[in-house]
C-alpha positions as CSV (number, residue, x, y, z in Angstrom):
1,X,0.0,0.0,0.0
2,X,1.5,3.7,-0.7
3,X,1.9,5.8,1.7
4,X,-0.7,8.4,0.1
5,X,-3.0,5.6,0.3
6,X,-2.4,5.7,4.2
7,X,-4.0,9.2,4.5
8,X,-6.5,9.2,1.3
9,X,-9.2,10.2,3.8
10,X,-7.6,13.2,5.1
11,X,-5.9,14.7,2.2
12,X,-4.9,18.4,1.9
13,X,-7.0,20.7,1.1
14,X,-6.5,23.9,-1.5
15,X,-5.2,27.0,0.5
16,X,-7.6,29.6,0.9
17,X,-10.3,30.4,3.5
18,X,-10.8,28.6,6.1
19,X,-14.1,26.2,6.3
20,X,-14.5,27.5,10.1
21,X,-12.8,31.4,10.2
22,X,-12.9,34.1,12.8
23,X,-15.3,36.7,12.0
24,X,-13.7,39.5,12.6
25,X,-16.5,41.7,12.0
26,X,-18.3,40.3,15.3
27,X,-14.6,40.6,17.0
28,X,-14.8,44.1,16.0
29,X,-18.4,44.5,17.0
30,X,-16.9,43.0,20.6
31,X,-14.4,45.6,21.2
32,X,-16.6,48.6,20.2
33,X,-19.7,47.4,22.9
34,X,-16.6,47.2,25.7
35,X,-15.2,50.2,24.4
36,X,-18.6,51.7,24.7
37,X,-19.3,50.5,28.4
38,X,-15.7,51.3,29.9
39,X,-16.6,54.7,28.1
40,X,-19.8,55.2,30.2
41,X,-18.3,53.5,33.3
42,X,-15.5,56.3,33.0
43,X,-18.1,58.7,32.6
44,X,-20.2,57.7,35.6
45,X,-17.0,58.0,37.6
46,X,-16.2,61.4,36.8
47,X,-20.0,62.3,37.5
48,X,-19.2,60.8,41.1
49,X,-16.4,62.3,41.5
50,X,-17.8,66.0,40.6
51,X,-20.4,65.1,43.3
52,X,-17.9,63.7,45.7
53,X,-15.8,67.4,45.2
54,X,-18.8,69.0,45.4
55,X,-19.7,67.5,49.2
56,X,-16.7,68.0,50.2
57,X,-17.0,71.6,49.3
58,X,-20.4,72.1,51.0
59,X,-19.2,70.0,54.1
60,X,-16.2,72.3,54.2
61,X,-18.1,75.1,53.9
62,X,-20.4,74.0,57.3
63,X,-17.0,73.3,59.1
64,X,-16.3,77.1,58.3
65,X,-19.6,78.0,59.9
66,X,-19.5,75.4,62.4
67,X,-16.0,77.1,63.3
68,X,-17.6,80.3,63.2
69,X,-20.6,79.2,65.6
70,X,-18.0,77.9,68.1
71,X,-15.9,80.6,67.8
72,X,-18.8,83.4,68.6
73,X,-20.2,81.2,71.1
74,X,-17.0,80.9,72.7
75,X,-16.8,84.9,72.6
76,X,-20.2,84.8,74.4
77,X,-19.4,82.6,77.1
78,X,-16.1,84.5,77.8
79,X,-18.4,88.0,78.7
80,X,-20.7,85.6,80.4
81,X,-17.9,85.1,82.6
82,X,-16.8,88.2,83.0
83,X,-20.5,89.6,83.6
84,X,-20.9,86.7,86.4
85,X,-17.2,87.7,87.6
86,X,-18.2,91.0,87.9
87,X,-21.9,90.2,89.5
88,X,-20.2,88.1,92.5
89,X,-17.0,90.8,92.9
90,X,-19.9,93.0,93.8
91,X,-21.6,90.6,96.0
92,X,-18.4,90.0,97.6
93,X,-17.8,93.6,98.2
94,X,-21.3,94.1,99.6
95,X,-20.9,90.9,102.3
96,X,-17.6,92.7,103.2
97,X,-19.5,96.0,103.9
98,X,-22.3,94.2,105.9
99,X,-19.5,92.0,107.8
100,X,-18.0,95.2,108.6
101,X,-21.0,96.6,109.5
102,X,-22.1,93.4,111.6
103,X,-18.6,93.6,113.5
104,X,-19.1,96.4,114.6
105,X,-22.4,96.7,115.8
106,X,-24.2,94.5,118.4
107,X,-27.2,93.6,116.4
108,X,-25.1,92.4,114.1
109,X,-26.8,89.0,114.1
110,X,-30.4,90.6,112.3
111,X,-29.0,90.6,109.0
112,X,-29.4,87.7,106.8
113,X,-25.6,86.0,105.6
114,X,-26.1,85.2,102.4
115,X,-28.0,86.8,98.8
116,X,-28.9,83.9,97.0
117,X,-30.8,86.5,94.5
118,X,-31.6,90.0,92.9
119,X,-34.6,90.0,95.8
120,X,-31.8,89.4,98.6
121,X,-29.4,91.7,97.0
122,X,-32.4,94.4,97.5
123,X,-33.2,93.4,100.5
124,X,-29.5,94.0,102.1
125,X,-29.5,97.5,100.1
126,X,-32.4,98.4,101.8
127,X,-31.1,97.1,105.5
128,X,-28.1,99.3,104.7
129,X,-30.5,102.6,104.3
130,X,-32.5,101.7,107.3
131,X,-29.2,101.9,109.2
132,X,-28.6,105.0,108.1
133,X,-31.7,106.0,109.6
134,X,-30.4,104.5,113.1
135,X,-30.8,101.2,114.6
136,X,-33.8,98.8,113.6
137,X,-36.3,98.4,116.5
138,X,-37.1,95.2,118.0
139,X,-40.0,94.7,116.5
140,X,-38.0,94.5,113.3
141,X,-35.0,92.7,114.9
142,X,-37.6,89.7,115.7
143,X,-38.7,90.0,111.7
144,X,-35.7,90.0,110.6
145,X,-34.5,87.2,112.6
146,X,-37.8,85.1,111.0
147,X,-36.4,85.9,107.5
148,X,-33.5,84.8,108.4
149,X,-34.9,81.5,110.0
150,X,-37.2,81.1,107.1
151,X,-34.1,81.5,104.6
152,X,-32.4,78.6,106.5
153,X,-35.4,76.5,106.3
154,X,-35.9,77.1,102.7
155,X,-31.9,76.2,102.2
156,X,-32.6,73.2,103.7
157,X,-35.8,72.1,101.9
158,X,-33.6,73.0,98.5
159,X,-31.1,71.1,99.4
160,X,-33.1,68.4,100.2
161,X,-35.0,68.7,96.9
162,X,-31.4,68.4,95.1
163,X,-30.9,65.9,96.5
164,X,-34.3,63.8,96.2
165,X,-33.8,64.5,92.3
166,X,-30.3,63.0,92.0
167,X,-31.1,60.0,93.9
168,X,-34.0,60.0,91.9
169,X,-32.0,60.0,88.9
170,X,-29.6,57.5,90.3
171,X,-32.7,55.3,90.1
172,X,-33.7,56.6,86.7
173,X,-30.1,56.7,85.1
174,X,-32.5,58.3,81.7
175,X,-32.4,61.3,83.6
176,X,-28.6,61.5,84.3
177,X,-28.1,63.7,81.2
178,X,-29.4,66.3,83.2
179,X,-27.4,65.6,86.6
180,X,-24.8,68.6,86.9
181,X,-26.9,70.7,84.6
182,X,-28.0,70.8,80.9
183,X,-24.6,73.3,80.2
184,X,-22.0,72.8,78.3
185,X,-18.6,71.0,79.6
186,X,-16.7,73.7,81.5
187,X,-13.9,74.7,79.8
188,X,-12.7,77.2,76.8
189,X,-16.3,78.3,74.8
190,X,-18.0,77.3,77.5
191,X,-19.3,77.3,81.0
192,X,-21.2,76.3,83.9
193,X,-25.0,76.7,83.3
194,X,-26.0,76.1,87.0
195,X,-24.1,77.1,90.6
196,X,-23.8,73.9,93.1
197,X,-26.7,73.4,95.5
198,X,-26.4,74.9,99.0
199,X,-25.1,72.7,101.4
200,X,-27.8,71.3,104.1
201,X,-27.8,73.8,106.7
202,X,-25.9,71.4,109.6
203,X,-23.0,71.3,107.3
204,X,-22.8,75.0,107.0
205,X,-23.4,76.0,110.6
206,X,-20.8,73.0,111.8
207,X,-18.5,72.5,109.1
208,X,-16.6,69.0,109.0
209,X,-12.6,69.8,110.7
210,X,-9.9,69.2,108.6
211,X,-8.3,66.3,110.3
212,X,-4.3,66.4,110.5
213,X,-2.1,66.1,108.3
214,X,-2.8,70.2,108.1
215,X,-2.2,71.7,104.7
216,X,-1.4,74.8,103.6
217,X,-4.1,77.7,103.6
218,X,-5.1,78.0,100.0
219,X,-3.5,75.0,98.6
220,X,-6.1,73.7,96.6
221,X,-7.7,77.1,95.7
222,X,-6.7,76.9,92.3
223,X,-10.0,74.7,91.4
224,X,-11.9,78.0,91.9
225,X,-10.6,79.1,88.9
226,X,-11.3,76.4,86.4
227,X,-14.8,78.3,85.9
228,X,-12.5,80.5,83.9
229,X,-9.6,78.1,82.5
230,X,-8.6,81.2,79.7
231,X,-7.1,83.0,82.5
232,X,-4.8,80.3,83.9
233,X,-1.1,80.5,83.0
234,X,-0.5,78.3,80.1
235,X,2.5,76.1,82.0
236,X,-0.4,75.3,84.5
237,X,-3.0,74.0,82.0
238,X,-3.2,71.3,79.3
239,X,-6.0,72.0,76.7
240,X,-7.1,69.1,74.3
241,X,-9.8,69.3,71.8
242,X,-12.9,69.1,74.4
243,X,-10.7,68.5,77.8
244,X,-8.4,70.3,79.6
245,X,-6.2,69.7,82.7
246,X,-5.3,72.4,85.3
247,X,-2.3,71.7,87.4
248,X,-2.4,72.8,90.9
249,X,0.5,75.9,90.9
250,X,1.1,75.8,94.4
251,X,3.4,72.7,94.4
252,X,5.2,71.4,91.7
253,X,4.0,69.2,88.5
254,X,4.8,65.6,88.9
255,X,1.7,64.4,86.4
256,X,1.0,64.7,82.6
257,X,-2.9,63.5,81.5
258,X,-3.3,62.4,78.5
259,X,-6.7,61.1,76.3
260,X,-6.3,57.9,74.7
261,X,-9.5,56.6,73.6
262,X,-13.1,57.5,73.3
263,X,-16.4,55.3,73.6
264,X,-19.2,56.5,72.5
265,X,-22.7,54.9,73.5
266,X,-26.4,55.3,72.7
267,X,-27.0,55.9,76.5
268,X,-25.9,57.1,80.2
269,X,-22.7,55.3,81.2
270,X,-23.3,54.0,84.6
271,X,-19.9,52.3,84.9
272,X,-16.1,51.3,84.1
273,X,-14.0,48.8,84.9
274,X,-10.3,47.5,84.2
275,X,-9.6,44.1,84.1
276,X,-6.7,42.8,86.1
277,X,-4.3,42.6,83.6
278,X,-5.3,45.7,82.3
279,X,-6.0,44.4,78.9
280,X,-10.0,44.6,78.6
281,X,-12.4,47.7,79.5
282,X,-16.1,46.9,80.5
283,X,-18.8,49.8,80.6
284,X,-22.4,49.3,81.9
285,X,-25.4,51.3,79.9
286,X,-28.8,50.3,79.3
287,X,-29.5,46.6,78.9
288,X,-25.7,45.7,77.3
289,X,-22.3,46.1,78.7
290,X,-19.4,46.1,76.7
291,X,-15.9,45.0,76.4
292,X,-13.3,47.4,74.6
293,X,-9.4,46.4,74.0
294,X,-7.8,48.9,75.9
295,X,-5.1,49.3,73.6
296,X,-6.0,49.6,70.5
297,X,-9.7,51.0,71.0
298,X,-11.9,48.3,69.4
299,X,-15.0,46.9,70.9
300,X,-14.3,43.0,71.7
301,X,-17.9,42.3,72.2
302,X,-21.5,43.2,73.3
303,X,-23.5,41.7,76.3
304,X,-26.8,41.4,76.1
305,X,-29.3,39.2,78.0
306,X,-32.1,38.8,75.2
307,X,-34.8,36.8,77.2
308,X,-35.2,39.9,79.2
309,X,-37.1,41.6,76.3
310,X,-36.8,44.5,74.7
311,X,-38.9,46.9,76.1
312,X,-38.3,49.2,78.9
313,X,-35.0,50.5,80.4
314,X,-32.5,47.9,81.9
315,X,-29.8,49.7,83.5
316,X,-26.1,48.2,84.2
317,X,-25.3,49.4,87.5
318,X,-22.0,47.8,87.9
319,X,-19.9,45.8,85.9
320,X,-16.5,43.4,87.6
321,X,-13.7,41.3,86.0
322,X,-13.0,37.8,87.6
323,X,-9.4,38.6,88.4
324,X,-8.6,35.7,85.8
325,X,-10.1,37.7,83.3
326,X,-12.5,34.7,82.0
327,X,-16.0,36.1,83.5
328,X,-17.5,39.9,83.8
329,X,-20.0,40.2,86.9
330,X,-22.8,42.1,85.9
331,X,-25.8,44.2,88.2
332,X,-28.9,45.7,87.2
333,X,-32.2,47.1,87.4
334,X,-34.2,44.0,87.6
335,X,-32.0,43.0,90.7
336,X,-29.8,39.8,89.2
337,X,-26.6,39.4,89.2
338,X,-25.2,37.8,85.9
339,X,-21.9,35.8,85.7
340,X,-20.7,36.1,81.6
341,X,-18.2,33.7,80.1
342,X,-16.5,36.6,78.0
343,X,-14.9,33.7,75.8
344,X,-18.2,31.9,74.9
345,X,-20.4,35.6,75.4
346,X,-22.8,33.4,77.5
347,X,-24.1,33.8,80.8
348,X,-22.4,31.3,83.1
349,X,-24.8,32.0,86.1
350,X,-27.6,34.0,87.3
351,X,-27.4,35.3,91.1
352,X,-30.7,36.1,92.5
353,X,-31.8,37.4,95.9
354,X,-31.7,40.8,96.4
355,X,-35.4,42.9,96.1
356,X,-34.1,46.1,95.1
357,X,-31.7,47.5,92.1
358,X,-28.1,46.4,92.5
359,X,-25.7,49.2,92.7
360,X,-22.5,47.6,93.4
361,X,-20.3,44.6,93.0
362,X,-16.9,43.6,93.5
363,X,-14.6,40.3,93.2
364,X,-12.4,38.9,96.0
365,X,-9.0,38.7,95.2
366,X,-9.3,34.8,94.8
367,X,-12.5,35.1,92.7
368,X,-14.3,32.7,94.6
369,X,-16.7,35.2,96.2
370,X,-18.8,38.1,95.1
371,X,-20.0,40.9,97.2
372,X,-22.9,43.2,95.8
373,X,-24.6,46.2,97.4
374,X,-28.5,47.1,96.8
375,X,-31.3,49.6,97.3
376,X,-33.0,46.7,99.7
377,X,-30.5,47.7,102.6
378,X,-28.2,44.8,102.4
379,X,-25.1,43.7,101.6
380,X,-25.1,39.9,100.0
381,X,-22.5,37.3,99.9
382,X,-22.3,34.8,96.9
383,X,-19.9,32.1,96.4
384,X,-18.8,31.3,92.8
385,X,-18.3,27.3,93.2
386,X,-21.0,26.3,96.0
387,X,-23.5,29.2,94.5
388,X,-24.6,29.9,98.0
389,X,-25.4,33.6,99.6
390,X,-24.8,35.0,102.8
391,X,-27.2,38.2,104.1
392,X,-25.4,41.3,105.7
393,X,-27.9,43.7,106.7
394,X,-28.0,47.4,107.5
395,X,-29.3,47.8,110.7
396,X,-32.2,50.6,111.0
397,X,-32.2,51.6,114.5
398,X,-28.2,52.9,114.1
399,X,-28.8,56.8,115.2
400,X,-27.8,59.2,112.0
401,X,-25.5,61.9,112.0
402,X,-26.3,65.0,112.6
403,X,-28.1,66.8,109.5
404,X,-27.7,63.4,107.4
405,X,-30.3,61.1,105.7
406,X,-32.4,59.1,107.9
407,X,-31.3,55.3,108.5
408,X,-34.5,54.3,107.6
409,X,-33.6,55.3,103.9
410,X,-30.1,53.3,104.5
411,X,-29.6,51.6,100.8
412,X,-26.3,50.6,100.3
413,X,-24.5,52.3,97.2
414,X,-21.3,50.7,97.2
415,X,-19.3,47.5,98.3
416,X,-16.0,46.5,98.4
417,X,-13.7,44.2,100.0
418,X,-10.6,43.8,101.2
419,X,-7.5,42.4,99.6
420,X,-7.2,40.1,101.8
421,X,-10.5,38.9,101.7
422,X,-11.2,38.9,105.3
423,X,-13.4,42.3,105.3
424,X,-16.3,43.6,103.3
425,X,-17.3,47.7,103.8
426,X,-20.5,49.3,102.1
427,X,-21.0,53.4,101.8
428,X,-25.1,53.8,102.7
429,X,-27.4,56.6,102.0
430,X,-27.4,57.3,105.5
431,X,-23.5,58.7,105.2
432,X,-22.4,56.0,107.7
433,X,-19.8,54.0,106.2
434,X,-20.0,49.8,107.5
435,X,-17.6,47.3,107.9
436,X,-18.4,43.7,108.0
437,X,-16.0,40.5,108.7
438,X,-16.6,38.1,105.7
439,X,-16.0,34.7,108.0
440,X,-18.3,35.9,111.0
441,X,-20.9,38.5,109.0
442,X,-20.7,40.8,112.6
443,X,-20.7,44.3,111.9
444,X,-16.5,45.1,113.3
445,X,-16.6,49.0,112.4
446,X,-19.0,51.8,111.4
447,X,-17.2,54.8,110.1
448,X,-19.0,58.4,110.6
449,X,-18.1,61.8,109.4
450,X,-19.6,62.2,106.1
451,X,-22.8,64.7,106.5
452,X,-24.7,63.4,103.5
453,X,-25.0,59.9,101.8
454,X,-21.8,58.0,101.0
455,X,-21.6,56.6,97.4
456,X,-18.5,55.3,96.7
457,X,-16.0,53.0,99.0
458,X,-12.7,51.6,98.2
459,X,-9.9,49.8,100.1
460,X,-5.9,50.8,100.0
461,X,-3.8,48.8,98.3
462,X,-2.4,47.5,101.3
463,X,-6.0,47.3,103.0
464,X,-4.9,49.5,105.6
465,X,-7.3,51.8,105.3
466,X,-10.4,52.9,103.5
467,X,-11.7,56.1,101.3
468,X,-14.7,57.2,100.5
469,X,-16.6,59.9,98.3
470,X,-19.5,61.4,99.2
471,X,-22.8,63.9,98.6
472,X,-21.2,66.0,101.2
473,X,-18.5,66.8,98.0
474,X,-16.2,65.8,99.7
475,X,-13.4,62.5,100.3
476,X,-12.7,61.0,103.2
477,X,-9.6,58.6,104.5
478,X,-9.9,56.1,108.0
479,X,-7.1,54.7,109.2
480,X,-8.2,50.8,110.1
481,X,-5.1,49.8,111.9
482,X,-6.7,50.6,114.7
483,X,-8.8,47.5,114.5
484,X,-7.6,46.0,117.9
485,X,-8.2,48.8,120.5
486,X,-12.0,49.0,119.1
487,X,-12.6,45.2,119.9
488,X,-11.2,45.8,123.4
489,X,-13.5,49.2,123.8
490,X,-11.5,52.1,122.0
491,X,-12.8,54.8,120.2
492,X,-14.4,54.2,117.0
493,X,-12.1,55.1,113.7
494,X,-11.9,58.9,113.1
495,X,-11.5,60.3,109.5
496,X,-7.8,60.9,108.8
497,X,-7.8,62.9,106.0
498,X,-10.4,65.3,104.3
499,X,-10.2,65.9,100.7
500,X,-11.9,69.0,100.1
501,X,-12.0,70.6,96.9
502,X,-14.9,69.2,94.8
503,X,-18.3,71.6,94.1
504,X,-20.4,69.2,93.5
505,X,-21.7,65.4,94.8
506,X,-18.5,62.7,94.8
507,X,-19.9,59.9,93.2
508,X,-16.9,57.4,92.4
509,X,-13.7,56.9,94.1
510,X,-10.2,55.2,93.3
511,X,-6.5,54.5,94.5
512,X,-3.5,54.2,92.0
513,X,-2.0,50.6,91.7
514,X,0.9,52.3,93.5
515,X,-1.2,54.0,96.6
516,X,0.7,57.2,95.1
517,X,-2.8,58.7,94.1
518,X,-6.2,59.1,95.0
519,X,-8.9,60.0,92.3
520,X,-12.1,61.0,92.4
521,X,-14.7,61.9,90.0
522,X,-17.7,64.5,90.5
523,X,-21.7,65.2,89.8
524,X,-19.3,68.8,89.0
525,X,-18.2,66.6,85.7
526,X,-14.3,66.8,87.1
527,X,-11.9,63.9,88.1
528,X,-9.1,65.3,90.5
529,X,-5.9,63.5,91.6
530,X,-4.6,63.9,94.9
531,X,-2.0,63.1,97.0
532,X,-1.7,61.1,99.9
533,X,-2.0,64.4,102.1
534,X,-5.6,65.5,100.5
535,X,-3.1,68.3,98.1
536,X,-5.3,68.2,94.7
537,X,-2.4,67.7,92.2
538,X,-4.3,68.4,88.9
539,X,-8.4,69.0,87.6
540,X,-9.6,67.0,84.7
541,X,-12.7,68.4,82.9
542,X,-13.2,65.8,79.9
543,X,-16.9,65.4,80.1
544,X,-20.0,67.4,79.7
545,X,-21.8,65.7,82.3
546,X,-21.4,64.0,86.1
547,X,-18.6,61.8,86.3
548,X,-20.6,58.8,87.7
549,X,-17.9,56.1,87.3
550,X,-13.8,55.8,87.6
551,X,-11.4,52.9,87.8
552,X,-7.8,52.8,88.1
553,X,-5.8,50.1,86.0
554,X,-3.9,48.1,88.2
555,X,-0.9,47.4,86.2
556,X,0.0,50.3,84.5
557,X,-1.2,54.9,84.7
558,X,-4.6,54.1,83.1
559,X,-8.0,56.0,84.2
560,X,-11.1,55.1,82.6
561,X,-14.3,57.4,83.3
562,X,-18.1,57.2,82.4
563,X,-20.1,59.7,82.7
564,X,-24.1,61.6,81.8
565,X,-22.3,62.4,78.1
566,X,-22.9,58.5,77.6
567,X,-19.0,58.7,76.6
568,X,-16.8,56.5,78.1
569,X,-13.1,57.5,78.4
570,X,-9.5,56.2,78.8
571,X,-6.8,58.8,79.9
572,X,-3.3,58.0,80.7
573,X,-1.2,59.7,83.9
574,X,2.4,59.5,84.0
575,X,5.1,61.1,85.3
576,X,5.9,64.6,84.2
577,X,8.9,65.1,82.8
């Protein structure tokens, strides 16, 4: 067989078109339609991003006005100041005239103390003229004295009204935006809207002593100025973008603050809290809490408890770390206690028992027990492993102090216990601060000296002593070594240290992991540091609202604040240099 015969049936064809070609017209028909669309894509895109210049021109043109606004606000709120400055120079000068006057004449005790108002400012002008005239008769000595009295009385029953409101609001956290007043954060372009209330009228006519160590006259009266921050010396003030810090000029600067994150949330911040390692933030607002990286600011989950519906307010009162880390202790409104497993973002167990809100909670150093404080007078004991409960009550029939709540309204607003585990204190709304013994549940101590209700308690470092912050406005320290002579019939614990310096209601208290600081924070939307002596070292103003919560990291210079802004805050404190 030839070898052409091999491939007869597939023998080559004459050259010429193919019998399957390309068209190349539908090729070219291809091209033009992609052409076309990349064309109209390109076109579209330049559309966008004429509109996209355009926004930012219009969004940059409200920043200019916005700038503007702040700016001529800022103008107004300076001659505010000035016109208020100006208004109380006057009143001052006017007190000095009538304290004159008072010294040297023997009736000096007819004329009222105090103008709270235009009507008393009057009313002093015209006492002034009538003693031109000559001395007032008796007849108008005894009405004067009954304004006077009736001035006191109405002192008191405003004070008392004050105060009903923020405990009202403390039960009604929707209302905290309006604790400290509906004003503006105090600080450059801004001011405060309303004065402090008047203290009760027991604290005024027998102020608290300043117990020894004695400071300096005029120490801390540098916080007198942060009303009017502009005129502070710039080497005495740090000024961020809505904080500032004023260092205390009459001793020398040994801390710089610092803001290092922001949280934002959809309501009132009730409370903060570091985890022991310092790695993890919680925060407590309505119906979640929430877990934040603390260094680099991202929210590591949400809580929620979604069989408890969804209508209605459900406030976190108080949130704790295990000190492993591996649970968050959270207490509420509806009066449980919730143990979360962070890990699995499940609740591990369910503490009930108490029959009021839950203000307070804390961990013991082993994490075995829990210790929360409620609105039902009692202090409860839970252990983790066994799950049981141990009742500490608050007493009614304790007398009050002198001008302070009754007992019989003696809710217990926080708890905390010892580092060594063996002692558990609660601050009540009766301003006495208790001290239990975990093993026995006796009552071993009961610390007075606060004139109004006592919200936040917190042991030293060493558990040596105790400090506590009050609605008196101010900070108190007790010295507990003296634990033996009151067992064998000493005298009860007296208050070591005052800490005065705050306007407004304390309402959260801390120590620094190395017992070198004491901070506070304020219904008067500051945080303060302090020394061991009760010497105010620096004023933060970072919120526009009260400062209801603070915690101290315990590993490193971290504060974290929560306040009626619904911000939550992490600021750093370190060593000037």
């Amino acid at each position: 067989m030839s070898t052409n015969n091999i491939y007869q049936n597939r023998a080559f064809r004459q050259s010429g078109a193919p019998s399957d070609p390309y068209n190349t017209a539908r090729l070219q028909d291809t091209l033009d339609l992609v052409k076309h669309e990349f064309e109209a894509l390109a076109s579209e895109l330049n559309a966008a991003r004429a509109q996209r210049e355009k926004y930012e021109a219009t969004i940059s043109t409200q920043i200019d006005e916005l700038n503007n606004f702040h700016k001529a606000l800022y103008d107004l709120e300076q001659k505010h100041v000035k016109v208020r400055q100006q208004y109380e120079e006057e009143i001052r000068s006017l007190r000095a005239e009538i304290s004159g006057r008072q010294s040297s004449r023997p009736q000096s005790g007819v004329y009222p103390d105090v103008y709270r108002d235009r009507e008393d400012r009057e009313r002093g002008i015209s006492l002034r003229d009538s003693d031109r005239n000559g001395p007032p008769d008796r007849d108008r000595e005894g009405s004067f004295r009954d304004t006077r009295d009736r001035e006191r009385e109405r002192d008191v029953r405003e004070h008392s009204l004050d105060r009903e409101r923020f405990l009202d609001a403390q039960r009604d956290p929707k209302r905290m935006s309006n604790i400290g007043g509906t004003g503006p954060l105090i600080g450059p372009g801004s001011t405060s809207s309303l004065p402090p209330p008047p203290p009760p009228a027991a604290a005024r006519m027998t102020p608290t002593p300043r117990m020894p160590p004695r400071l300096a006259p005029g120490i801390n009266d540098f916080l007198s100025e942060a009303a009017d921050p502009s005129s502070v010396p710039p080497q005495y003030k740090k000024d961020g973008s809505d904080w500032f810090v004023l260092y205390n000029p009459n001793i020398p600067r040994t801390l710089d603050v610092s803001l290092v994150h922001t949280f934002m949330h959809e309501t009132v911040v009730c409370c903060v809290q570091f985890s022991a390692d310092g790695k993890w933030l919680a925060t407590g607002c309505n119906r979640t809490a929430q877990i934040f990286d603390v260094h680099t600011g991202q929210k590591v989950c949400v809580l929620a408890d979604d069989t408890t519906g969804k209508t209605g307010d459900l406030y976190i009162r108080s949130v704790r770390f295990s000190p492993d880390g591996k649970y968050l202790a959270t207490g509420a409104e509806d009066k449980r206690i919730r143990i979360w497993d962070i890990m699995k973002r499940s609740i591990r167990i369910v503490f009930d028992g108490h029959q009021q809100e839950i203000y307070s909670l804390d961990f013991s150093t082993d994490g075995r027990l829990i210790v929360s404080g409620s609105g039902d007078r009692t202090v409860r004991i839970w252990d983790m492993e066994d799950r049981s409960m141990r009742i500490l009550s608050v007493t009614p029939d304790d007398p009050s102090p002198s001008g302070a709540p009754s007992n019989a309204d003696a809710g217990v607003t926080s708890v905390a216990i010892s580092p060594d585990g063996a002692l558990v204190a609660a601050g009540c709304v009766d301003a006495i601060v208790r001290i239990w013994s975990v093993v026995t549940g006796a009552l071993v101590e009961q610390l007075r000296g606060h004139q109004d209700s006592v919200y936040s308690v917190v042991f030293t470092r060493d558990g040596h002593g105790i400090v506590s912050g009050s609605l008196d406005n101010t900070l108190k320290y007790w010295d507990l070594r003296g634990g033996k002579a009151r067992k064998d019939g000493g005298k009860p614990t007296p208050c070591t240290i005052n800490f005065l310096g705050h306007k407004d209601y304390v309402l959260s208290v801390a120590v620094s992991h190395d017992s070198q600081w004491v901070v506070s924070g304020s219904k008067d939307r500051g945080i303060q540091f302090w020394d061991q002596n009760g010497v105010v070292q620096c004023m933060l103003q970072g919120h526009k609202n009260s400062v209801i919560s603070i915690s101290l990291g315990s590993m490193d210079n971290l504060l974290a604040s929560g306040s009626g802004d619904n911000l939550a805050r992490i600021w750093s404190y370190n060593n000037a240099t």
